[in-house]
N, C-alpha and C positions, 0 to 999 in steps of 0.2 A: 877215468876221472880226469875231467880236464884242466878244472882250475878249483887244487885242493885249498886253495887260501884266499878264496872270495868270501869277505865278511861282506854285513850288514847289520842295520838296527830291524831288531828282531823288533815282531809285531804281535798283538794280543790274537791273530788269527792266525798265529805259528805254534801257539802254545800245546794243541795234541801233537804234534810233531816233537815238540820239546820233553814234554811227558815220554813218548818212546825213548827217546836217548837218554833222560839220567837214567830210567828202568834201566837200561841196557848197562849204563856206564856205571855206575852206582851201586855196585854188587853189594858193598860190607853196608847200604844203606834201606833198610827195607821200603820206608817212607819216603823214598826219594820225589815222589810226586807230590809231596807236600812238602819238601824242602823246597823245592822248584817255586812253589804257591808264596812260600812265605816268603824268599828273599825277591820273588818277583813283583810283588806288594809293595816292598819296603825300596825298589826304583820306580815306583812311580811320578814321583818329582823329577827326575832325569831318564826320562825311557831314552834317553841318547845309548844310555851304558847298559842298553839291552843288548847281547853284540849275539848274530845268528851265524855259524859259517856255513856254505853250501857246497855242495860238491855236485857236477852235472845238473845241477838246477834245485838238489834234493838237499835237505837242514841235516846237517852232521854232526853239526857242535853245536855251545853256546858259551857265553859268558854272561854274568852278570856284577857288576860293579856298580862302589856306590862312594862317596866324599863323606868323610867323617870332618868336619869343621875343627879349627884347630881349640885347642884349651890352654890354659894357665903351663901345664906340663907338657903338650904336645903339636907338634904341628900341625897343618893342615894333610888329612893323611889319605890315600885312596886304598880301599881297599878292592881285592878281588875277590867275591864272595864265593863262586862257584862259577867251575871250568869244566866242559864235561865233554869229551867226543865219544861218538858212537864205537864202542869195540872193534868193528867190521872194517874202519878208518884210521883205526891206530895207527902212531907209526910215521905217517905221511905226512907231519910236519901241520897240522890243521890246530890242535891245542896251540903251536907258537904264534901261528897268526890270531889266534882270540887273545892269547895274552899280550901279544902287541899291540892290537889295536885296544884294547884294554888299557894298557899303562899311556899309549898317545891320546886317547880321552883322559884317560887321572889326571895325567898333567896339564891337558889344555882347561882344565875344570879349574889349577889352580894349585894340585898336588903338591906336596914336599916331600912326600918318601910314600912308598908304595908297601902294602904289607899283602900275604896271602896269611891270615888270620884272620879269628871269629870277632864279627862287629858289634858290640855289646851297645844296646839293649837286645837285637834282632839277632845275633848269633844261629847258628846252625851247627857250626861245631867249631871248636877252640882255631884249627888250622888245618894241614893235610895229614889224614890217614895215613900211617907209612904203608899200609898195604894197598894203598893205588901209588905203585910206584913209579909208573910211567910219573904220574902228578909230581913226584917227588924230586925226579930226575929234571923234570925239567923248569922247576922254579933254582934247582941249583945250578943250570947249565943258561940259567938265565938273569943271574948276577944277583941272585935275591943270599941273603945270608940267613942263615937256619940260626931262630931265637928258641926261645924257652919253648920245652912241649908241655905239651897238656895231656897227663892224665884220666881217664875214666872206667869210673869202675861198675858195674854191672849185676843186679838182686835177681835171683830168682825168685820170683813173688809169690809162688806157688809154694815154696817152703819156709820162708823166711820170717822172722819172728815179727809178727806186727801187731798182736795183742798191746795195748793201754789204758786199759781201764785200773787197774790196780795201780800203774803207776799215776796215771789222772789222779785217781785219788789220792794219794799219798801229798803231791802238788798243791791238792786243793786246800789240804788239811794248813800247808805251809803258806797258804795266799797267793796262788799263782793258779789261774784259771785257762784251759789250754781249749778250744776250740777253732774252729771252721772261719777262718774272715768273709766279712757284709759286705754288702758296697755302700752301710750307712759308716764304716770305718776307713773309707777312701782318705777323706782331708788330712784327720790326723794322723792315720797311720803312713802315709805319702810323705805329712811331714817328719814325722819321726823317721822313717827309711832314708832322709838326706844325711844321717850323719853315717852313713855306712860308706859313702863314697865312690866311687865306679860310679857301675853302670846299674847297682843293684835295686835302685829304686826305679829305675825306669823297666826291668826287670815285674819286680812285685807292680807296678802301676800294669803291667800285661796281665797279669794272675785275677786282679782283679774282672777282667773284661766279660769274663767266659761265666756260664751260669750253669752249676754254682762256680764260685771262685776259686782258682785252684791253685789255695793255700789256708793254711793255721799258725794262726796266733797262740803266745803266750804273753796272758797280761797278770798283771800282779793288781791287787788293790792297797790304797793306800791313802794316806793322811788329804792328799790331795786329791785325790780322783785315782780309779784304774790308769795305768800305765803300760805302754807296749814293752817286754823284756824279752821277745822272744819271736822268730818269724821262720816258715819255710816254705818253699814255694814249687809246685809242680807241671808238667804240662806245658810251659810256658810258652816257650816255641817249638820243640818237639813234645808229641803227646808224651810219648815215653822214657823222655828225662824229667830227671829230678833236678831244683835249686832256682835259685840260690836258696840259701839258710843262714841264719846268724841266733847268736843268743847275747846278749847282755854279760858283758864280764862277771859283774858283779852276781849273775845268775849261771852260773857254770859250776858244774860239779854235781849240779840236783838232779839232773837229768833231762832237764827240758829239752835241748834238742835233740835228744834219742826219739823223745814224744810227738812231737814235730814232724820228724824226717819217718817215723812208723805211720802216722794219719796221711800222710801223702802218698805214702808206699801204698796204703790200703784202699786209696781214690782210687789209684792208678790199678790195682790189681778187679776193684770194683768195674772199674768200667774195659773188665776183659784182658785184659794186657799180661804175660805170663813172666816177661820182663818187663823191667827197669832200668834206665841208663843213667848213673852220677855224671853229671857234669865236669871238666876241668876240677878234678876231683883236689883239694888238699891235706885233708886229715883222715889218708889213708885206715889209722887202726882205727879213728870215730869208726867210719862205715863199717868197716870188718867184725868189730865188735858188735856192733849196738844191727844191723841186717844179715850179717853172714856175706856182703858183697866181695867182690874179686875184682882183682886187678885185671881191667879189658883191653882198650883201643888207648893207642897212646897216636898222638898226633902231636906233628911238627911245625911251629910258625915261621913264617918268613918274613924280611925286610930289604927293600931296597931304596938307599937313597937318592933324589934324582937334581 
């Protein structure tokens, strides 16, 4: 190998090549060729931050990176979304050159602090796997400081309680109608999802995309019109995750989002899938309780300031 740290801007006619190496490099990720798809998608406004490295002429690595604009709470941020060398090149110091060329675009883009975290609406996953621990080793040997992990928890669909009908009714009897969302419920339900904050509404705005939509409503009726009390959302960027989900304060305790998070499990188990994966999991006993799910993959975010 002659020149293990010759990067480049990787090209749309590099992409089966790139496909072999997450397969290869992406062991704890099954779908890795669709992770690859969607975060390569979401830099098409800057294919600069396609970053390809080669070795002998041959594509070993990648990077992909993107500019998160800054907000009211946060700076202008870059993130690294996915770093991946081929197994066969581990080792040789070729992940450091994607990351450096990586964080010397973040910042020429404008950067103020650099994260290896999930970039919410388009996420893949919260931050790094700790069991790719080369990955881990070297955002810490790389001045990045290890923030809050992210938990995820994980349903076997095959057994897991997703019967609702009994509980539907029960709902209905109380005024709360729990079904499938339209794409005639885009405007208002879009508007309603702004008071949730983050990134969750640009989230359910993806849910919507795909045909059918993949999420359920609970709405209540009432003096004024039906109203949305209740949402959860599946498929969104990985097929096989669940979320987000939220319920209405005021609506907690009846069980809406048991009903919710059961109608998604059962798309998901519908359209063949044996698992399930929660998301940046936080109300550990909901899950465990209300699907039988387990505590899985925890991942580690990073930050560096620059």
């Amino acid at each position: 190998m002659t020149n293990p740290s010759a990067t480049r801007t990787a090209r749309e006619s590099d992409l089966p090549a790139l496909r072999t190496i997450v397969r290869a490099a992406l062991v704890h990720d099954c779908d890795a060729e669709h992770v690859l798809d969607l975060l390569w998608t979401q830099t098409s406004a800057n294919p600069q931050l396609r970053i390809l490295a080669e070795a002998d002429g041959e594509p070993v690595g990648l990077a992909l990176a993107a500019i998160r604009p800054a907000t009211a709470s946060a700076p202008t941020t870059g993130h690294t979304d996915l770093l991946a060398v081929h197994p066969r090149v581990q080792g040789r110091g070729i992940g450091r050159a994607l990351l450096a060329r990586s964080e010397g675009l973040l910042a020429s883009a404008g950067a103020d602090q650099l994260m290896i975290r999930g970039r919410p609406p388009y996420y893949a996953w919260p931050g790094i796997d700790i069991r790719y621990t080369r990955a881990v080793c070297l955002a810490e040997s790389s001045g990045y400081t290890r923030g809050p992990e992210g938990l995820n928890m994980s349903v076997d669909l095959r057994t897991a309680p997703l019967a609702t009908a009994d509980d539907e009714a029960r709902l209905a009897a109380e005024g709360v109608t729990v079904r499938r969302l339209a794409p005639a419920d885009e405007i208002p339900f879009l508007a309603w999802m702004t008071q949730w904050g983050g990134s969750w509404d640009g989230e359910a705005a993806r849910a919507l995309t795909y045909d059918p939509p993949r999420g359920h409503v609970a709405v209540r009726e009432g003096a004024d019109g039906p109203a949305y009390v209740g949402f959860a959302c599946h498929g969104v960027n990985r097929r096989s995750w669940f979320g987000p989900m939220g319920t209405e304060s005021s609506e907690r305790g009846l069980g809406v989002g048991t009903v919710l998070l059961r109608r998604c499990l059962a798309d998901q188990r519908a359209a063949g899938l044996d698992e399930a994966e929660i998301g940046w999991t936080a109300p550990i006993h909901f899950y465990a309780r209300g699907v039988d799910a387990r505590l899985g993959r925890v991942f580690w975010t990073y930050s560096k300031g620059l």
